[in-house]
N, CA, C and O atoms as a GROMACS GRO file, in nm:
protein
  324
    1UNK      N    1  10.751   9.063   8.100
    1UNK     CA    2  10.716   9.139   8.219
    1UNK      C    3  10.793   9.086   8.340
    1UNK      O    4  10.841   8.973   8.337
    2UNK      N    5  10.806   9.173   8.453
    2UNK     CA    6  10.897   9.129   8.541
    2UNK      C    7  10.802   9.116   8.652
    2UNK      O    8  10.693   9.165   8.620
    3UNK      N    9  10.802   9.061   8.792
    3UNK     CA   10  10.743   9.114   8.905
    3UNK      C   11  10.830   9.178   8.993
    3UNK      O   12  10.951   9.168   9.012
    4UNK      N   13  10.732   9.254   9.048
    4UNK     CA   14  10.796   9.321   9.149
    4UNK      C   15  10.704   9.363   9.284
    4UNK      O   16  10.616   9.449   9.280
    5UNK      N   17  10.732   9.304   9.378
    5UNK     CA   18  10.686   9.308   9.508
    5UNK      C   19  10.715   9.441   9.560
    5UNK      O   20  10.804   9.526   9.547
    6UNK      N   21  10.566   9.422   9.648
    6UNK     CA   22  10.538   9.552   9.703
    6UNK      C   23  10.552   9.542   9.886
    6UNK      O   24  10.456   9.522   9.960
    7UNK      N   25  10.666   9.559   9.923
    7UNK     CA   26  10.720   9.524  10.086
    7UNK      C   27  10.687   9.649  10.185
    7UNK      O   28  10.731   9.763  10.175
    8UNK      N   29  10.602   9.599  10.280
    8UNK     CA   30  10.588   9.707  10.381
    8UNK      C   31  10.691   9.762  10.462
    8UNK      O   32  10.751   9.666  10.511
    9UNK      N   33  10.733   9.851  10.494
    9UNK     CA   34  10.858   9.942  10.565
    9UNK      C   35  10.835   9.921  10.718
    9UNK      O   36  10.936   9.904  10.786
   10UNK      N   37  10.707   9.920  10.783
   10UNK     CA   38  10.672   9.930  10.890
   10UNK      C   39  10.580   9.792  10.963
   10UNK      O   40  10.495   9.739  10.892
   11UNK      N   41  10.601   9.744  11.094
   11UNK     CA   42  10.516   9.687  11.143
   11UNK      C   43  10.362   9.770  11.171
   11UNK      O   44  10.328   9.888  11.189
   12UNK      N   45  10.309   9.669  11.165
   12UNK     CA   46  10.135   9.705  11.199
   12UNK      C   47  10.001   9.645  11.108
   12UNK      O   48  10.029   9.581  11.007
   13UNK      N   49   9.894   9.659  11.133
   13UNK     CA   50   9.795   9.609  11.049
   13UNK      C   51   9.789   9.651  10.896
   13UNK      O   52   9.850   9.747  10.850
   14UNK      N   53   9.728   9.588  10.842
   14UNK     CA   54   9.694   9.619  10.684
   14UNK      C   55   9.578   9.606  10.691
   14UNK      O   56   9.495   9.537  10.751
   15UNK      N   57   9.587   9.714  10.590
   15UNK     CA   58   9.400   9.762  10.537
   15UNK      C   59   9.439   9.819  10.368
   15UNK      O   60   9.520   9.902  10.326
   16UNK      N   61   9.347   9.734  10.306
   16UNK     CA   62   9.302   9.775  10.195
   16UNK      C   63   9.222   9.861  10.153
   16UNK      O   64   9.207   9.875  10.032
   17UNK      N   65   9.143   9.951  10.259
   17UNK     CA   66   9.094  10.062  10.238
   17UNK      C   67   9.082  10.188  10.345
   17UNK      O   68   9.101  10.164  10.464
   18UNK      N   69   9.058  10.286  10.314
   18UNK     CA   70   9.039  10.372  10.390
   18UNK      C   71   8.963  10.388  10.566
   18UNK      O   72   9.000  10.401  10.683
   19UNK      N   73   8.841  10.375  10.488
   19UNK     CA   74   8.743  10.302  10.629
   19UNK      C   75   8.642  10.216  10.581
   19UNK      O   76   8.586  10.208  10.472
   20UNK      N   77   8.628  10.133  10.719
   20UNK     CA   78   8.508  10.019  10.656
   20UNK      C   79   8.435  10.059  10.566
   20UNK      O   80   8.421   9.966  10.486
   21UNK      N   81   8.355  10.192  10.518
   21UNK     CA   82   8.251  10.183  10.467
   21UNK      C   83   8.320  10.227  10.270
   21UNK      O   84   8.263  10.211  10.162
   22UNK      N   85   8.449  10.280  10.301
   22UNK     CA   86   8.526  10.272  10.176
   22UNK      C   87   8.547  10.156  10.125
   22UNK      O   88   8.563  10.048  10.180
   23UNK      N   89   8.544  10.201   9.950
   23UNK     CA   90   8.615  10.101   9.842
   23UNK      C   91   8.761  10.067   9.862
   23UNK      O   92   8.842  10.149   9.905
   24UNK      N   93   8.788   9.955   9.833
   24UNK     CA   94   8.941   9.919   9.819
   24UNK      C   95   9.011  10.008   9.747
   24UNK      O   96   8.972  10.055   9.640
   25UNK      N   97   9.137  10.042   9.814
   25UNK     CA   98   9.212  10.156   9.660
   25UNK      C   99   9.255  10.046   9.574
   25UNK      O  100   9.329  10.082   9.483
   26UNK      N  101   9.235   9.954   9.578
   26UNK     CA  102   9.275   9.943   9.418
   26UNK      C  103   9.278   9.741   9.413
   26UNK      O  104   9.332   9.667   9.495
   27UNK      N  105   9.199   9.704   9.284
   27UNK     CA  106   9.167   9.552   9.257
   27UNK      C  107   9.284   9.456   9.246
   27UNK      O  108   9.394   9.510   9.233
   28UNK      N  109   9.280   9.333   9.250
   28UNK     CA  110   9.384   9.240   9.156
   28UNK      C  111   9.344   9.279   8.973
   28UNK      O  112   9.237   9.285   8.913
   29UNK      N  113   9.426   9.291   8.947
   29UNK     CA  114   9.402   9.307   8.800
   29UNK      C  115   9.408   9.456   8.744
   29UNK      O  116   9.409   9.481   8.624
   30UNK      N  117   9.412   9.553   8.843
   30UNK     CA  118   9.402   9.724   8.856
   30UNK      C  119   9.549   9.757   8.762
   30UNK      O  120   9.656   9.696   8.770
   31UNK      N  121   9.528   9.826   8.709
   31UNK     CA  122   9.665   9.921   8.619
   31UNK      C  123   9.677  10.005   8.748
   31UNK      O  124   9.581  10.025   8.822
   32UNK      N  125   9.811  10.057   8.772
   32UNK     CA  126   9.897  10.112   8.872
   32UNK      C  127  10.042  10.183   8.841
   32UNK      O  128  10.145  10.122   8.813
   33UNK      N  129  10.030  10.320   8.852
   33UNK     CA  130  10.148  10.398   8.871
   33UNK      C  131  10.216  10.370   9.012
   33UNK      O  132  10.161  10.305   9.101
   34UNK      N  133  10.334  10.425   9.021
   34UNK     CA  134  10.469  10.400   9.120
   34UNK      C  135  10.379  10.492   9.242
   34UNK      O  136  10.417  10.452   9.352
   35UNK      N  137  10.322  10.550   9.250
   35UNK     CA  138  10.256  10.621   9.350
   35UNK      C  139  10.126  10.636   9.432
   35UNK      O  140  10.102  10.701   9.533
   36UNK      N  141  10.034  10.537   9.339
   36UNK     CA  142   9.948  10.475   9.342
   36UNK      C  143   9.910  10.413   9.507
   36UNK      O  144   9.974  10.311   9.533
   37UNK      N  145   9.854  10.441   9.574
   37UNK     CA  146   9.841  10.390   9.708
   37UNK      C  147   9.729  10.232   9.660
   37UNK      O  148   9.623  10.216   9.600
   38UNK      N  149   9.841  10.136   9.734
   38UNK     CA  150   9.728  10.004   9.742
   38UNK      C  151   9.693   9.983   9.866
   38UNK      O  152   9.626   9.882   9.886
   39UNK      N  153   9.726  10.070   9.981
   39UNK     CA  154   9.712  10.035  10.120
   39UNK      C  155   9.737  10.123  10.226
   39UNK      O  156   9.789  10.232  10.202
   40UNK      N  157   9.705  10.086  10.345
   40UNK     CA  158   9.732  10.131  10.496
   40UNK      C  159   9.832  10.048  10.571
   40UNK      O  160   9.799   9.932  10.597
   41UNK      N  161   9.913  10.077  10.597
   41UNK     CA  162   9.968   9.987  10.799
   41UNK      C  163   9.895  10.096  10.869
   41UNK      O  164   9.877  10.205  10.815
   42UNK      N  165   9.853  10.070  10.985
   42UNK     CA  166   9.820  10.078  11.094
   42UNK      C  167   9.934  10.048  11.248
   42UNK      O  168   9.972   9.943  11.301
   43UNK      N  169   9.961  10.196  11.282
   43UNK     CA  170  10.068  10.122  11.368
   43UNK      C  171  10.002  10.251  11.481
   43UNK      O  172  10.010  10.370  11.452
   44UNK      N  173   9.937  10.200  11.609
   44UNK     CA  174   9.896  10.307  11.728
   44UNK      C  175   9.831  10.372  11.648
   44UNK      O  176   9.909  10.465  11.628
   45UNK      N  177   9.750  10.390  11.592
   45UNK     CA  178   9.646  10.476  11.528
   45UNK      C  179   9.675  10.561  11.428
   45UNK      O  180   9.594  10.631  11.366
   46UNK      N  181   9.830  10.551  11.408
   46UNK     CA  182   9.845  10.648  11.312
   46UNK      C  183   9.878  10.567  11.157
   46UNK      O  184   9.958  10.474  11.164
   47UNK      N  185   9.828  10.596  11.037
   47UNK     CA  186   9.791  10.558  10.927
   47UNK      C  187   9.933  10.585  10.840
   47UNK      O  188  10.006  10.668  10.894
   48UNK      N  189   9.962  10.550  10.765
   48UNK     CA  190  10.076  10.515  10.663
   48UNK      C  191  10.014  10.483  10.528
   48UNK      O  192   9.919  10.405  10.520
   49UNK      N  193  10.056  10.531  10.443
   49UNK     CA  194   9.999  10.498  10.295
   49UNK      C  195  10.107  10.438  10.242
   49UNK      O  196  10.224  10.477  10.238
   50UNK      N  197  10.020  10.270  10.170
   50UNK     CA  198  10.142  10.195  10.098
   50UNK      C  199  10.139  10.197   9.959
   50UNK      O  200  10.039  10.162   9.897
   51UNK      N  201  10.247  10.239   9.901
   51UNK     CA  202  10.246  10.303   9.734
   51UNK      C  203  10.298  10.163   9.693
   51UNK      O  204  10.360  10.079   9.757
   52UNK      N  205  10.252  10.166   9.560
   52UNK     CA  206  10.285  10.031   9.432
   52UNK      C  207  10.474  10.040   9.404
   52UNK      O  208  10.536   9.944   9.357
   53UNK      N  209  10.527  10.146   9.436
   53UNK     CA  210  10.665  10.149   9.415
   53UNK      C  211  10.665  10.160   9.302
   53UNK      O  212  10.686  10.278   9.274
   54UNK      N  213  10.646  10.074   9.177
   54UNK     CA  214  10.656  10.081   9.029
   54UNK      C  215  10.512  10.086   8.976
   54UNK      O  216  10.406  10.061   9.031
   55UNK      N  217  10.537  10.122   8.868
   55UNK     CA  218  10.416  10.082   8.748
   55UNK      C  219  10.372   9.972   8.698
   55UNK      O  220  10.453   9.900   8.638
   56UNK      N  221  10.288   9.946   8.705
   56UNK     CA  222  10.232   9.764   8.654
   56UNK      C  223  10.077   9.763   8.647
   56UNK      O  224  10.006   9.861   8.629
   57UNK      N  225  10.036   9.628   8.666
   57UNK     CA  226   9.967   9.546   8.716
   57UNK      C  227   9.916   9.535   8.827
   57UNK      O  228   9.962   9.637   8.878
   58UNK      N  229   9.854   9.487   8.907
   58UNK     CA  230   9.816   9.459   9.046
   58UNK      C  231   9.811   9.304   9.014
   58UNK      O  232   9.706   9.277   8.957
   59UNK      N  233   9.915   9.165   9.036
   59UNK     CA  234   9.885   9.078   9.013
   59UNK      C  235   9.832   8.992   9.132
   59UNK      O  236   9.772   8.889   9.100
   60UNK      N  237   9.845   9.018   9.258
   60UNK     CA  238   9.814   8.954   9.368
   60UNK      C  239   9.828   9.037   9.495
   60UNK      O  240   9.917   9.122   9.494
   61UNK      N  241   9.730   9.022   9.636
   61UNK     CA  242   9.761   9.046   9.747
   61UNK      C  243   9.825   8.951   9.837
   61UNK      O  244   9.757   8.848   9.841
   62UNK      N  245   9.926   8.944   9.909
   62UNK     CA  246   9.979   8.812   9.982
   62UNK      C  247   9.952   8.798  10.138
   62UNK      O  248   9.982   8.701  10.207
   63UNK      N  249   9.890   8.914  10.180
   63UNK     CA  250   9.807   8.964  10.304
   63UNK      C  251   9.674   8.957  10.260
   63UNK      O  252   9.635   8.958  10.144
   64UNK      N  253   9.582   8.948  10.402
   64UNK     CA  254   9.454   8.987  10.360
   64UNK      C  255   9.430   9.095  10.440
   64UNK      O  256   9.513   9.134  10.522
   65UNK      N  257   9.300   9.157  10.419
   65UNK     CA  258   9.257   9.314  10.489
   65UNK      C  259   9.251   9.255  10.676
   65UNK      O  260   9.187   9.164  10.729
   66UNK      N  261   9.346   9.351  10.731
   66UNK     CA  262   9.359   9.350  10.834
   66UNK      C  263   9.460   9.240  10.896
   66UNK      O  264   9.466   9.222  11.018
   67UNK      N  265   9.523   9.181  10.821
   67UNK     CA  266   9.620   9.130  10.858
   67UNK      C  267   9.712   9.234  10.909
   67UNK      O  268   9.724   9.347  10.860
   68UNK      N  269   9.804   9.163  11.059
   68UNK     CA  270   9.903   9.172  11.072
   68UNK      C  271  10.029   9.184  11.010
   68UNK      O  272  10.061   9.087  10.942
   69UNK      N  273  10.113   9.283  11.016
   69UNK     CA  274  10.250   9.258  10.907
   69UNK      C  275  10.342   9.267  10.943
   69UNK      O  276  10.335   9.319  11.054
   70UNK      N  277  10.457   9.243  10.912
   70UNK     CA  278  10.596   9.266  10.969
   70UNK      C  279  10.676   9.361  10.834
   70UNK      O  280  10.652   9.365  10.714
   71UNK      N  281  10.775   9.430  10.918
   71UNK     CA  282  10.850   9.497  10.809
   71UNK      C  283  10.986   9.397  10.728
   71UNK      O  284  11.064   9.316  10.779
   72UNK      N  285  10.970   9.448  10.574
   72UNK     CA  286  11.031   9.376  10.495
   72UNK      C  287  10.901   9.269  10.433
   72UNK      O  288  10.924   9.185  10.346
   73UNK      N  289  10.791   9.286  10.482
   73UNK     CA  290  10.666   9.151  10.447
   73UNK      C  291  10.663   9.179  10.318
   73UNK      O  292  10.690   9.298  10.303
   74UNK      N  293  10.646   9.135  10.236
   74UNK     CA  294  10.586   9.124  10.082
   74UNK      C  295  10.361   9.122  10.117
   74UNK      O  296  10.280   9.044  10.168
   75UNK      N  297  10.354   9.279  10.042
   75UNK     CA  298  10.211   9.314  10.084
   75UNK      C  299  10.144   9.238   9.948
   75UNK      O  300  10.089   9.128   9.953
   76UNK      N  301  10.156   9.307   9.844
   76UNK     CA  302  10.147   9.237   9.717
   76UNK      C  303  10.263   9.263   9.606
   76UNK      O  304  10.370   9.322   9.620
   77UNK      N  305  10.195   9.183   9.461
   77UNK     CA  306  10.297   9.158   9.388
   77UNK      C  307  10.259   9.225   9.265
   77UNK      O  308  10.137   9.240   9.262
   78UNK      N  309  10.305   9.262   9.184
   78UNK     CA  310  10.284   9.337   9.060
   78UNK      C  311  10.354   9.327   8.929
   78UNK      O  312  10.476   9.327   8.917
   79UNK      N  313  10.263   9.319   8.824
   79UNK     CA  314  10.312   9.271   8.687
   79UNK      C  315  10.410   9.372   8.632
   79UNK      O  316  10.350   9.445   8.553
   80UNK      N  317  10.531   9.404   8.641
   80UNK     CA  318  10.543   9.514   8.570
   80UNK      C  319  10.578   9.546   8.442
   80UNK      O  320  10.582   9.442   8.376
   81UNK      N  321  10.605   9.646   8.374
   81UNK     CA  322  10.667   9.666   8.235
   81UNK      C  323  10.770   9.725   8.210
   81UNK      O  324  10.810   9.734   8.094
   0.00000   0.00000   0.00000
């Protein structure tokens, strides 16, 4: 298996879910298609959906919910096949 990191495009916050009272889209350990949303940036209120890029694994987050991010950041990492 290879990894392959999942890098945000945009500055702004990270969120692992929708709204506070939402589930996470998706666990460490979650099976994941290339399209698969694992996230939000947050940049001025307007929302961005962050896709898995590839198919895998969910092997780690390297942010936590509501962290700050920079573009090019490594959000998480993924097992792939």
């Amino acid at each position: 298996m290879a990894e392959h990191s999942v890098i945000t495009p945009l500055p702004g916050t990270f969120y692992r879910k929708a709204t506070p009272d939402s589930a996470n889209y998706v666990e460490v350990g979650d099976p994941v298609s290339a399209d698969t949303v694992i996230g939000l940036i947050e940049v001025m209120k307007q929302f961005s959906e962050l896709t898995a890029g590839t198919a895998g694994r969910l092997s780690a987050f390297q942010v936590e919910d509501g962290d700050l991010v920079e573009p090019g950041q490594v959000v998480a990492t993924l097992d792939s096949e």
